[in-house]
C-alpha positions, -999 to +999 in steps of 0.1 A: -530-877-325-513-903-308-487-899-281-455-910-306-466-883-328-474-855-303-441-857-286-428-856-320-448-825-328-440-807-296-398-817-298-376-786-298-345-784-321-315-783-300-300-749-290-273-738-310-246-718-296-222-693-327-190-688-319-175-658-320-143-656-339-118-664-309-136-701-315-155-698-284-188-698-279-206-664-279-219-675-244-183-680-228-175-651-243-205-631-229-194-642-193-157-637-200-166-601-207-187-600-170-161-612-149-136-589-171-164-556-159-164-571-125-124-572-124-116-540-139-152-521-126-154-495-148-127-499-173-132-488-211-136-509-239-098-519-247-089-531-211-123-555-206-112-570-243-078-577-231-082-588-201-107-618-215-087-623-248-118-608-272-116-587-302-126-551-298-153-555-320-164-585-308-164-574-272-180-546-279-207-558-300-215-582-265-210-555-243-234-529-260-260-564-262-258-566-226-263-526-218-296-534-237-304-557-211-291-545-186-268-567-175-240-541-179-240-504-182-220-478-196-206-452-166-177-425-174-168-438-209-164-475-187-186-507-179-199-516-149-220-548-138-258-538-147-289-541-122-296-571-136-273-590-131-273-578-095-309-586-087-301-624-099-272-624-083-294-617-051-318-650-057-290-673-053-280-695-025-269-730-016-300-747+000-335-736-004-344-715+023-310-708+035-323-669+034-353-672+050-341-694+079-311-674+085-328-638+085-349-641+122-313-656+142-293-627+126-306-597+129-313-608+170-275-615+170-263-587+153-290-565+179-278-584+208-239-581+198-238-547+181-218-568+159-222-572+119-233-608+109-229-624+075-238-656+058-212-672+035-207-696+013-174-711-002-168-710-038-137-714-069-115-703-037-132-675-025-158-671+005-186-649-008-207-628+013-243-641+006-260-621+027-253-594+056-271-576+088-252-549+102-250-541+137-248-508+156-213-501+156-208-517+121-192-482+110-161-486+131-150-514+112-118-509+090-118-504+050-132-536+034-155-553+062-181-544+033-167-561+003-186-592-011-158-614-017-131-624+005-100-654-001-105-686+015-088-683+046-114-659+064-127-673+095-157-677+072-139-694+049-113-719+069-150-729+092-161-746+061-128-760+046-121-774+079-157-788+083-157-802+049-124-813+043-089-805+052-075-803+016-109-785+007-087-749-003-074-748-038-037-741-044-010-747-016-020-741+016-002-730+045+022-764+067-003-762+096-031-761+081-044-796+088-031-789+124-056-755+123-085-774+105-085-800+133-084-777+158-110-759+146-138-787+140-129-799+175-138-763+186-169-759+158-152-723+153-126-702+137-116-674+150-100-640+126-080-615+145-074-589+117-056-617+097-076-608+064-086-570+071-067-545+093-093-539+126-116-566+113-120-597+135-146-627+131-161-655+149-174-682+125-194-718+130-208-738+101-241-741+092-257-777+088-278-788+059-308-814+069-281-835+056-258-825+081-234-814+057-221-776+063-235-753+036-229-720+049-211-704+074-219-679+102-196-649+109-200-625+132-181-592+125-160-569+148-137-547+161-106-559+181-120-544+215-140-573+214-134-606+228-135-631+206-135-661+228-166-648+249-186-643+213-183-681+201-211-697+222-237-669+213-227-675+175-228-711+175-259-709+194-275-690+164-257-713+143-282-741+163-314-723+157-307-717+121-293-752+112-328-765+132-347-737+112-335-754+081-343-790+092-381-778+103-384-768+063 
């Protein structure tokens, strides 16, 4: 068989996407539903539909597909995100190797600080927790120093709008911002003194790419009995060792 014919044997039709009968595809409807479970964790049937703009029966037809898979599961007569969507969740990040490289200069900050240290990334608004080590006194930080998802304007956050860009943040934005986003690539650091979480406060540096574009951000997470200004070397000295970490790979 010649080559013309064998790529025409081994062609694949194109995929095909239904719609369901809201005239969207059944795959935008499918992750409607998930962020509707992740918004509403635990809500019944008639709430997730709502709040994505579904049919009951459609949404529910989806919703039981994806308990199958296990990519949602049923909890209290509610939904609730599935393991599986959590374990692929887990395998992303922004830059090969950004895991790996971090792990080693974390876990001997957060030993060396007591402190809890997280790698973020910012995303549709939001800096996302990719990955977190927590120190010894970790458990006397305030309610929410262990949620996933935080708005923009963390420390995390406003290190890599300000490193980026200085319109980088979605919506309006505060008068001084561009003022703060100078002043804080001057200083390679943002500082959070419980601005985003009552008794939370972070020290944050960017993390370079072998591009030497920030990727990721560093934070280091405490209590207000520390002082912040003493913490931002030893940060952005870890920031160092994992941005040259990530150039070695």
């Amino acid at each position: 068989m010649n080559g013309r014919r064998a790529a025409t044997a081994t062609r694949r039709p194109p995929v095909r996407v239904a719609s369901d009968s809201g005239g969207r595809s059944v795959l935008e409807g499918a992750f409607a539903l998930l962020e509707a479970v992740e918004r509403t964790e635990g809500a019944g049937l008639t709430r997730i539909a709502a709040q994505c703009g579904l049919p009951k029966s459609t949404a529910y037809r989806l919703l039981e597909q994806m308990v199958e898979l296990g990519a949602v599961e049923r909890r209290s007569g509610g939904y609730r995100m599935g393991p599986r969507i959590f374990r692929l969740g887990q395998g992303w990040q922004p830059h090969p190797g950004l895991r790996a490289a971090a792990r080693a200069p974390a876990r001997r900050l957060a030993a060396l600080t007591g402190a809890t240290v997280t790698v973020n990334v910012l995303r549709e608004g939001r800096t996302l927790v990719l990955d977190r080590t927590p120190g010894d006194s970790a458990g006397a930080l305030g309610r929410g120093a262990d949620d996933v998802t935080y708005p923009w304007f963390t420390a995390a956050g406003k290190v890599l709008a300000a490193a980026a860009h200085p319109r980088l943040p979605p919506g309006p934005v505060p008068a001084a911002w561009e003022q703060e986003a100078r002043a804080i690539r001057e200083h390679g650091a943002a500082l959070d003194r419980q601005t985003v979480v009552a008794g939370v406060c972070c020290v944050a540096v960017p993390l370079y790419g072998p591009n030497g574009i920030p990727l990721a951000s560093l934070a280091l997470v405490t209590d207000p009995t520390h002082s912040l200004d003493r913490l931002v070397g030893v940060v952005q000295q870890t920031g160092r060792a994992i941005g040259a970490a990530l150039r070695g790979r």
